[in-house]
C-alpha positions in Angstrom: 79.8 77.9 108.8 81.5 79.6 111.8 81.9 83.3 111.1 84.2 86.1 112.1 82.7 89.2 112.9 84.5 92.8 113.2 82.2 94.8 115.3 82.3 98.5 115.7 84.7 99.7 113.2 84.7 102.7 110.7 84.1 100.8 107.6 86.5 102.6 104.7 84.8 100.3 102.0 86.9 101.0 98.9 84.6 102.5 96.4 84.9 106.5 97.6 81.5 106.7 99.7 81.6 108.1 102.7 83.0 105.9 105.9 80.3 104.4 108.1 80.5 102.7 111.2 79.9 99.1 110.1 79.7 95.5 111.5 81.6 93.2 108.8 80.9 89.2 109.0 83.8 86.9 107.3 83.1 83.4 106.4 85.3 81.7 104.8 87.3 83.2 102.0 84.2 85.5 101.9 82.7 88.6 103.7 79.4 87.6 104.2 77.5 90.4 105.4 78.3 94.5 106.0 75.5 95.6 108.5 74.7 98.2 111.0 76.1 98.5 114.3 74.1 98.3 117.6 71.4 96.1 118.4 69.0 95.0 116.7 71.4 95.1 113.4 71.6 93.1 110.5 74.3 90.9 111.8 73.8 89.0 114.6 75.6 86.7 117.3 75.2 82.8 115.9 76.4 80.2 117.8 80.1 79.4 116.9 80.8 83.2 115.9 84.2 84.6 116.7 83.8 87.9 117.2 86.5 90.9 117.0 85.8 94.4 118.7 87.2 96.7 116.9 86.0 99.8 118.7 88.5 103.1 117.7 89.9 101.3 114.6 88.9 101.7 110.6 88.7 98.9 108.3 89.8 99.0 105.0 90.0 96.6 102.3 93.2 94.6 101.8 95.7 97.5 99.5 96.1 96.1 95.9 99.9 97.3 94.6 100.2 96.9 90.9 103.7 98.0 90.4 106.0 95.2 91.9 109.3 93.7 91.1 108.8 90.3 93.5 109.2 88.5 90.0 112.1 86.4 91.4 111.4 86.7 95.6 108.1 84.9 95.4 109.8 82.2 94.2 111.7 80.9 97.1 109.8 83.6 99.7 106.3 83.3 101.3 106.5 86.0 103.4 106.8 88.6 100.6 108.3 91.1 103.0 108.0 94.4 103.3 104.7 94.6 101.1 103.3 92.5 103.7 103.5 94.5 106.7 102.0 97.2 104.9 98.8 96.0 104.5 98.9 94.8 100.8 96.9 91.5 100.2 97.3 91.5 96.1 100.6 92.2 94.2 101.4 92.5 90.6 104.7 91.8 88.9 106.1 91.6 85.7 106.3 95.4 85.2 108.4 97.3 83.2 108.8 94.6 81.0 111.4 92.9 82.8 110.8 89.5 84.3 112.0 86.1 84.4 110.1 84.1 81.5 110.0 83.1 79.0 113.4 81.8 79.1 115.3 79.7 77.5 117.7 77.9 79.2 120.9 79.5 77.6 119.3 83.3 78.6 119.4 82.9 82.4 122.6 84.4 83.2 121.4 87.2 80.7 118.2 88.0 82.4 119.4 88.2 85.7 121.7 90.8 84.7 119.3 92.4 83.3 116.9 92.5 86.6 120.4 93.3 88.2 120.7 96.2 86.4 117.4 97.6 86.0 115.8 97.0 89.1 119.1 96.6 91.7 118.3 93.0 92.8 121.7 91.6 93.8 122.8 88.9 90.8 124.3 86.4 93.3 120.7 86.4 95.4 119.0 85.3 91.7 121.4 83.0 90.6 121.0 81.0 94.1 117.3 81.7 94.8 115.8 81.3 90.9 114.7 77.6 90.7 114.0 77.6 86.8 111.5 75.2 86.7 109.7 76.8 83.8 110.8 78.0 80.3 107.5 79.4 78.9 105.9 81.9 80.3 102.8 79.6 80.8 105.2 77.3 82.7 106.3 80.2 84.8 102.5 80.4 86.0 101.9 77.0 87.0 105.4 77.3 88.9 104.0 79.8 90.6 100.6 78.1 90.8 102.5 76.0 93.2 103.5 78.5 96.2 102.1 79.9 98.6 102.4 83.5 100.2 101.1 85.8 102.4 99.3 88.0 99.2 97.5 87.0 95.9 99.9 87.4 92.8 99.3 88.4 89.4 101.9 88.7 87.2 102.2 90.6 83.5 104.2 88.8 80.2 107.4 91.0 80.3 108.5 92.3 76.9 112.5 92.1 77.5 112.0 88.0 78.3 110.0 87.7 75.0 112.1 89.8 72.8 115.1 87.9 73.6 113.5 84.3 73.6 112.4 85.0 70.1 115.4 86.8 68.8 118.4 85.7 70.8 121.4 88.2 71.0 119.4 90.4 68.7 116.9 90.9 71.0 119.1 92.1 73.9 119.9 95.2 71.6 117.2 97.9 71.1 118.6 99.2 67.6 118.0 95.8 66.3 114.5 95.3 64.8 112.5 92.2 64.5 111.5 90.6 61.1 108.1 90.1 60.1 107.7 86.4 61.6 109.6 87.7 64.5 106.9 90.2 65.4 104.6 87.6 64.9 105.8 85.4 66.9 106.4 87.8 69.7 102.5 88.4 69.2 101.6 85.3 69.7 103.9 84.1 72.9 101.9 87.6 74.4 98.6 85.8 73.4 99.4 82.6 75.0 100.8 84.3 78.0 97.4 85.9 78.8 95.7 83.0 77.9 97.8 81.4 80.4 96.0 83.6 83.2 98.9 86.4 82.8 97.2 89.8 83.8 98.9 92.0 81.1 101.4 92.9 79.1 104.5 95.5 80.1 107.2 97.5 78.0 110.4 99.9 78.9 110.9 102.6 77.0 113.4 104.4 79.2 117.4 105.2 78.9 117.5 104.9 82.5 116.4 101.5 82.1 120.0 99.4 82.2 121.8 95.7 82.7 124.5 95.5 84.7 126.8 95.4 81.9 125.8 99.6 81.3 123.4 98.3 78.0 120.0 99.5 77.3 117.2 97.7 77.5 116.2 96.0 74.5 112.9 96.7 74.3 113.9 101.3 74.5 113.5 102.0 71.2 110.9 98.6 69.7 109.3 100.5 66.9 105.3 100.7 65.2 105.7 97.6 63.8 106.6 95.6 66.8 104.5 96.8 69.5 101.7 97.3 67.3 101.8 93.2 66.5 101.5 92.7 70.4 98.7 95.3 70.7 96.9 93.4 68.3 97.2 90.3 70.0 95.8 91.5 73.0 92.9 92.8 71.4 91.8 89.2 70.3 93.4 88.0 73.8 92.0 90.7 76.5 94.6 92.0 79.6 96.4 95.7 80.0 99.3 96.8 79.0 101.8 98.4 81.4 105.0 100.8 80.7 107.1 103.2 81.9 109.0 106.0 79.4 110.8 108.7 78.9 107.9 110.9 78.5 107.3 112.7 81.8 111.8 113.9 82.4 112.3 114.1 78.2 113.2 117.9 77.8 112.9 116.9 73.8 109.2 118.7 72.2 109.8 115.8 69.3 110.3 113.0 71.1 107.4 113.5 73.3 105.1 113.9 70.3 106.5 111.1 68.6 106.3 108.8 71.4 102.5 110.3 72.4 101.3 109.3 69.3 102.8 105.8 69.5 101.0 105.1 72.2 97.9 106.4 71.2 98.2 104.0 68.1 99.2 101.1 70.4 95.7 102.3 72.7 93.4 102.3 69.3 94.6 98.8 68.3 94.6 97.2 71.2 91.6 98.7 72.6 92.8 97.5 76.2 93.7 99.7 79.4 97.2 101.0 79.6 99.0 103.0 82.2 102.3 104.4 82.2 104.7 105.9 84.8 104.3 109.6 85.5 106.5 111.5 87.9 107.9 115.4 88.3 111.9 115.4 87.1 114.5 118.0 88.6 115.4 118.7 84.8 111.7 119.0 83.5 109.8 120.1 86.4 106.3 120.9 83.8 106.5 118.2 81.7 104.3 116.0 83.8 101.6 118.1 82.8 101.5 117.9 79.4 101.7 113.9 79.9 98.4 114.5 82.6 96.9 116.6 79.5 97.2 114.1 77.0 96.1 111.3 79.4 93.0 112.8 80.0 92.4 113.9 76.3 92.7 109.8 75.2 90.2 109.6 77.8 88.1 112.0 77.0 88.4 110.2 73.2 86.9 107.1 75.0 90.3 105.4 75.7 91.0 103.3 79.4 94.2 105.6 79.6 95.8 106.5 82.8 98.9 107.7 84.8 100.6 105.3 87.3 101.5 107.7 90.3 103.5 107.6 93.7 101.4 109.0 97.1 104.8 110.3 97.6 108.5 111.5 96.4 110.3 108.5 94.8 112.9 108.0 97.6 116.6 106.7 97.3 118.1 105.8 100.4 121.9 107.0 100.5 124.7 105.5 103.3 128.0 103.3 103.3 125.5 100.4 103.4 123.2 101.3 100.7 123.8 101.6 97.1 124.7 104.8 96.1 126.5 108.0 98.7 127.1 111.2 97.8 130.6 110.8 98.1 131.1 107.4 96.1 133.0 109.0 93.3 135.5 110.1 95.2 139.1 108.6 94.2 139.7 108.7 97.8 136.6 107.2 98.9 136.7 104.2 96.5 140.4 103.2 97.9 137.9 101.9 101.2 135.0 100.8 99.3 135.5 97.3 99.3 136.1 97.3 103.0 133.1 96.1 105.6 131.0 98.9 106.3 132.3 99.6 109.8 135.4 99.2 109.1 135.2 101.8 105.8 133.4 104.2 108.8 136.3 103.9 110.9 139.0 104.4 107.9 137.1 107.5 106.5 137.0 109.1 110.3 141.1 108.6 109.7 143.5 111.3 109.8 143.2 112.9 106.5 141.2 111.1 105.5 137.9 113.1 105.3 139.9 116.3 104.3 140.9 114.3 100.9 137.7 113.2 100.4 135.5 116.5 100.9 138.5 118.2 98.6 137.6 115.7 95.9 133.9 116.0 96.4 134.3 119.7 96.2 135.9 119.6 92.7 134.1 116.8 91.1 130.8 118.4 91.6 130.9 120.9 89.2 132.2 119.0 86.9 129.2 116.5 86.8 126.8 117.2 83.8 123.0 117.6 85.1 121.0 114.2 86.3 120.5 111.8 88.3 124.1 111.2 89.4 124.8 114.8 89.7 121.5 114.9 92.0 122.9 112.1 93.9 126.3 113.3 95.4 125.4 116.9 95.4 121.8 118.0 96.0 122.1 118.5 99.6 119.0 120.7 99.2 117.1 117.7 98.6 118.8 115.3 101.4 116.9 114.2 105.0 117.6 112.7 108.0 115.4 109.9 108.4 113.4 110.3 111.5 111.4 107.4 113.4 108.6 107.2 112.4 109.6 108.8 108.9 107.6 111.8 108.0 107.8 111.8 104.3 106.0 115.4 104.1 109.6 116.9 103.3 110.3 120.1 104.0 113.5 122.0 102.4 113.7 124.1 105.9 114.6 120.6 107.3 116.7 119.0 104.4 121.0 118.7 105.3 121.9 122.0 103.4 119.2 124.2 105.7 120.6 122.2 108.7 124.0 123.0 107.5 123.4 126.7 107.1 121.8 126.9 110.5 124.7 125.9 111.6 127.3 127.7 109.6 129.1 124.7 107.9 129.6 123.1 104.9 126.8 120.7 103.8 128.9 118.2 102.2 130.9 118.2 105.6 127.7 117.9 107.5 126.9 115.0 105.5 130.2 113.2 105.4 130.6 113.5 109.4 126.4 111.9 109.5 127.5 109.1 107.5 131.0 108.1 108.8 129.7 108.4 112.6 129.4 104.9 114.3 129.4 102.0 112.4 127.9 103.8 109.2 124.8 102.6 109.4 123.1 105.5 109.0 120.6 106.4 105.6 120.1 109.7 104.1 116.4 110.2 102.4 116.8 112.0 98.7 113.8 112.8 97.1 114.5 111.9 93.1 111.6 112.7 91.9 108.3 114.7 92.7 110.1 117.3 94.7 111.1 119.9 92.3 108.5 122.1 93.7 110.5 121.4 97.1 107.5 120.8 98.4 104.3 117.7 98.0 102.1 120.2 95.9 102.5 118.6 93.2 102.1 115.3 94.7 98.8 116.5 95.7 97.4 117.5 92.2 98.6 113.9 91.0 96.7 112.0 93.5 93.5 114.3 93.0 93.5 114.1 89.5 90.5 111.8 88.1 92.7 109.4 85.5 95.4 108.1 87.7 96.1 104.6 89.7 98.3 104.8 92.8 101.6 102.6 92.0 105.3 103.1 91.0 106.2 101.1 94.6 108.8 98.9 92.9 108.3 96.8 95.8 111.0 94.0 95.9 113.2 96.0 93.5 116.2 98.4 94.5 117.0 96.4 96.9 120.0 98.9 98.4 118.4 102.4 97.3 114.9 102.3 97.6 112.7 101.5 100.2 108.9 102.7 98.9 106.9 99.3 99.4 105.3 101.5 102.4 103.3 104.0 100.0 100.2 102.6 100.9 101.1 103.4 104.7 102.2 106.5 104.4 99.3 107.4 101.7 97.4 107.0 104.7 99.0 109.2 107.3 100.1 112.1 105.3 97.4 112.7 102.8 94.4 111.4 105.3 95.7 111.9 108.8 98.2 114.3 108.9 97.0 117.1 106.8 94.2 118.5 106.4 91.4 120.9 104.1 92.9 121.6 100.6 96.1 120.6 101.4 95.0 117.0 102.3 92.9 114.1 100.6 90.0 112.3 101.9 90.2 109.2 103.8 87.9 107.3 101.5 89.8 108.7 98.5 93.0 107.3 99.4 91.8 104.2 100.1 90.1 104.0 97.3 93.3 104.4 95.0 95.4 101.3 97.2 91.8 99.1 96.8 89.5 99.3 94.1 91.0 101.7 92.0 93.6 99.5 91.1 92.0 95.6 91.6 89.3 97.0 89.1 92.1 98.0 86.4 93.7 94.6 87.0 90.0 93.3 86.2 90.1 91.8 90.0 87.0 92.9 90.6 86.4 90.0 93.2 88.3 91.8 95.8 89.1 95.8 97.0 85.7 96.8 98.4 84.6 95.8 101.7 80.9 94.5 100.6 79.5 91.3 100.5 80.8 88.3 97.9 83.6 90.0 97.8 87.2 88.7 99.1 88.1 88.9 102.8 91.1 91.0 102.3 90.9 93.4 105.2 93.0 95.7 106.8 92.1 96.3 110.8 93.7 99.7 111.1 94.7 101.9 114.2 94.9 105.4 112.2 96.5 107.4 115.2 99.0 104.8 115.6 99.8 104.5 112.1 103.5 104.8 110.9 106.3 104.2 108.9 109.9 103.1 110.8 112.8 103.5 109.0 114.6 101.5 106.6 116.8 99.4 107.6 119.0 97.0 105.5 119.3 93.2 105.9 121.0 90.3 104.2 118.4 88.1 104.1 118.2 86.9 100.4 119.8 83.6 99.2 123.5 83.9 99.2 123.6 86.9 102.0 122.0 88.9 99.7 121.3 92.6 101.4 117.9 94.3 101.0 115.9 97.2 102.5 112.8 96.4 104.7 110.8 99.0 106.3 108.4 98.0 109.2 104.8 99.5 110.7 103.2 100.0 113.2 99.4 100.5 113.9 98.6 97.6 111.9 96.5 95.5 114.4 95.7 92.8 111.6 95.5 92.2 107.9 93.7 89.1 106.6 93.8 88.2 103.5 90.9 85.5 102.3 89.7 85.4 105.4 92.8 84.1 106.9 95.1 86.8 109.5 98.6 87.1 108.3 99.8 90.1 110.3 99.5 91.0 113.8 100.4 94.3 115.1 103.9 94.4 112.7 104.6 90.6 113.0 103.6 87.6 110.2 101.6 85.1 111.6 103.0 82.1 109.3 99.7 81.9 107.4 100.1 81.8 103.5 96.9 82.0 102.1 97.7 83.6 98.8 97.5 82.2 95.8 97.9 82.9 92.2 95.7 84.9 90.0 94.9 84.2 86.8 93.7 86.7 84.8 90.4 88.7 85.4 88.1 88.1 88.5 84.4 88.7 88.2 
């Protein structure tokens, strides 16, 4: 067999070891041999050989992101866009418990609402783009069995879609709980699911967590007896279990106990890995730390326990375009919000206009109780011009309100005139979490701490507020590149959390190290070229749906399974991924 071989590169393999100049040999799906450069070295020139010099450039293994929300996309997309230009070869989706099966056919409408709601995937894009050929989870797998993408996909049984398939209405409301045979049965749809070839199992347990209607999830408050009956299950069935809650913003000593030791009983009868979101709130800038403490405590007990964190601030994009703007609940702004967004640029550069609406601003602000929306219109501390490339090592001497001060005006005025200017296409970068600090320190500890996987992407969620499917990018030029000593992170680190770190939690353990046997999911990497463009939103998804894509640069190829899919930024057509089915030896 004809092989492909990548000479010269700096070999990042994946595992933490140190980077070596290596010679990698590809054949077929495969990597076939790692040797030494020069000659005389292990791999040598055969007749038929295609060879690549990749003098100046690192190679890495293809980045595995675990926390996705592609659940509906990858059902009428191959390109899987913006993950895919961002060197990721393996996805997971499912998270959060959200997700599109089971589902009967009468709970369609329902559960796009609820992905509407939770994860800001436009409702009209679903309802055109969802083919429904499945009911059962299992028949959700072989519908996917039968695409094709750019990445390998895994996907987790979602706990909303089960809830509700087993109990109806019921099930869409969290104070309702499950009988005994409803529990049970939940259990056992779990059980098949992995037996399917489902990767996991993930939970909400989050107020922030919403349909579009306003209602919680259903699955906020599922008590001992519910969750327990699934953790059960997957002991006898195998997979992880995935979840994000309130524990690392509650300001509530009881709650976090209460909801600490749930877990830990979920942990002790399941007896399989589970991670959970952890991030740095505005309102409870510590409280991560107790959640880091009682991470590595379970572990210490001999528990696979570990913290799902971001390589940077979780980032809403603000602007006319996007989703949310600070000045969106302004009485005077939403007489123009229906308008097109030019247009709605133009009317709020009217006469009087902008005086109305900074007036309004000015006196709703303090009226606003603390959170996420009061964070939203008013936090100009916190807001950034995006620059190109984006350099997402924030700095509150740059933010709008230092920009404003320099200058002597108002910030809110600062920001109004930024967004109005043109056609209004313009984003604002707001840090919502891990930035209380106003600065990455605590970023830093996250990443360096031993029991954590490098996640919270949301990758095909938020579709008009966030924009982070680029984390594994910009992982790479600010905590390997750009800085530097203690205030930096390895190279090998780093790529360690996008690559093995998280294909081995998945149980992929076929692919995220650069070695022999393993999967030829490699990234061909120009480090100083490296970057992160900004966001820009399209309406690309079925019915004009808008979204946020992001681009790179420095990218001079990703293959996955042997096969290039990306060349310098641009998708080559090739789909050879496939999906997974449970663990990979």
């Amino acid at each position: 067999m004809a092989r492909t071989i990548i000479r010269g590169a700096l070999v990042v393999d994946g595992t933490g070891s140190p980077a070596a100049r290596r010679d990698v040999a590809v054949a077929g799906d495969r990597i076939a041999e790692v040797g030494e450069v020069g000659e005389g070295g292990s791999i040598d020139r055969a007749a038929g050989d295609i060879e690549i010099d990749a003098t100046g450039l690192i190679v890495t293994p293809g980045f595995v992101d675990l926390h996705t929300h592609f659940d509906g996309q990858i059902t009428w997309d191959s390109e899987v866009r913006p993950s895919s230009l961002h060197g990721v070869t393996s996805i997971a989706v499912g998270n959060c418990g959200v997700g599109f099966a089971p589902a009967a056919p009468d709970r369609h409408d329902w559960l796009i609402g609820l992905l509407e709601g939770v994860e800001d995937i436009p409702g009209t894009a679903l309802a055109e783009g969802l083919t429904w050929d499945w009911e059962t989870f299992p028949d959700y797998l072989d519908a996917l069995d039968r695409r094709r993408w750019t990445v390998d996909v895994g996907a987790h049984v979602p706990h909303a879609a089960v809830r509700t398939y087993v109990m109806g209405e019921r099930g869409a409301d969290h104070r309702e709980r499950p009988a005994a045979q409803e529990c049970e049965r939940m259990a056992a749809l779990v059980a098949e699911g992995i037996a399917a070839g489902a990767v996991g199992f993930a939970t909400s347990r989050t107020d922030v967590h919403r349909t579009n209607a306003g209602h919680n999830i259903g699955t906020l408050s599922a008590d001992a007896d519910e969750l327990l009956a699934i953790a059960g299950a997957l002991r006898r069935a195998g997979g992880v279990i995935q979840l994000i809650s309130d524990l690392y913003q509650t300001t509530d000593d009881d709650l976090f106990r209460s909801e600490t030791d749930l877990l830990r009983r979920v942990v002790e009868v399941s007896g399989r890995p589970l991670s959970f979101t952890m991030q740095q709130a505005y309102h409870a800038p510590e409280r991560w730390r107790a959640q880091m403490a009682w991470v590595d405590s379970m572990v210490d007990a001999g528990h696979d326990v570990k913290a799902q964190v971001a390589a940077r601030p979780i980032g809403v994009l603000l602007g006319l375009a996007a989703t949310a703007n600070p000045f969106m609940l302004c009485a005077s702004y939403g007489e123009l919000a229906a308008l097109p967004v030019a247009q709605r640029a133009a009317a709020m550069r009217g006469a009087g206009r902008r005086e109305r609406i900074l007036a309004e601003h000015a006196a709703l602000t303090p009226t606003l109780q603390p959170g996420i929306l009061a964070q939203l219109v008013g936090k100009f501390e916190a807001m950034f011009r995006l620059s190109d490339p984006v350099d997402y090592d924030l700095r509150v001497d740059e933010s709008v309100a230092a920009d404003a001060a320099r200058r002597g005006i108002d910030a809110a005025a600062l920001t109004y005139d930024a967004l109005s200017a043109g056609d209004g296409d313009q984003l604002l970068y707001f840090p919502l979490f891990n930035f209380a600090d106003g600065d990455m320190s605590v970023v830093h500890r996250m990443l360096a701490s031993p029991n954590v996987l490098l996640g919270l992407s949301d990758a095909g969620a938020h579709c008009g507020a966030i924009c982070d499917a680029s984390m594994p990018t910009s992982s790479l030029t600010m905590w390997a590149r750009d800085r530097s000593g203690e205030h930096g992170l390895s190279i090998e680190r780093i790529v360690h959390l996008n690559t093995q770190r998280n294909a081995r939690h998945l149980g992929w353990a076929d692919r995220g190290v650069v070695a022999p046997g393993h999967l030829a999911d490699l990234n061909l990497i120009d480090l100083d070229r490296l970057a992160c463009h900004p966001p820009r939103l399209v309406n690309d998804l079925p019915a004009g749906g808008r979204r946020l894509v992001q681009d790179a640069s420095g990218y001079v190829a990703t293959v996955k399974s042997g096969v290039i899919t990306q060349r310098e930024g641009r998708l080559t057509g090739e789909t050879p991924g496939r999906l997974v089915r449970g663990a990979r030896s």
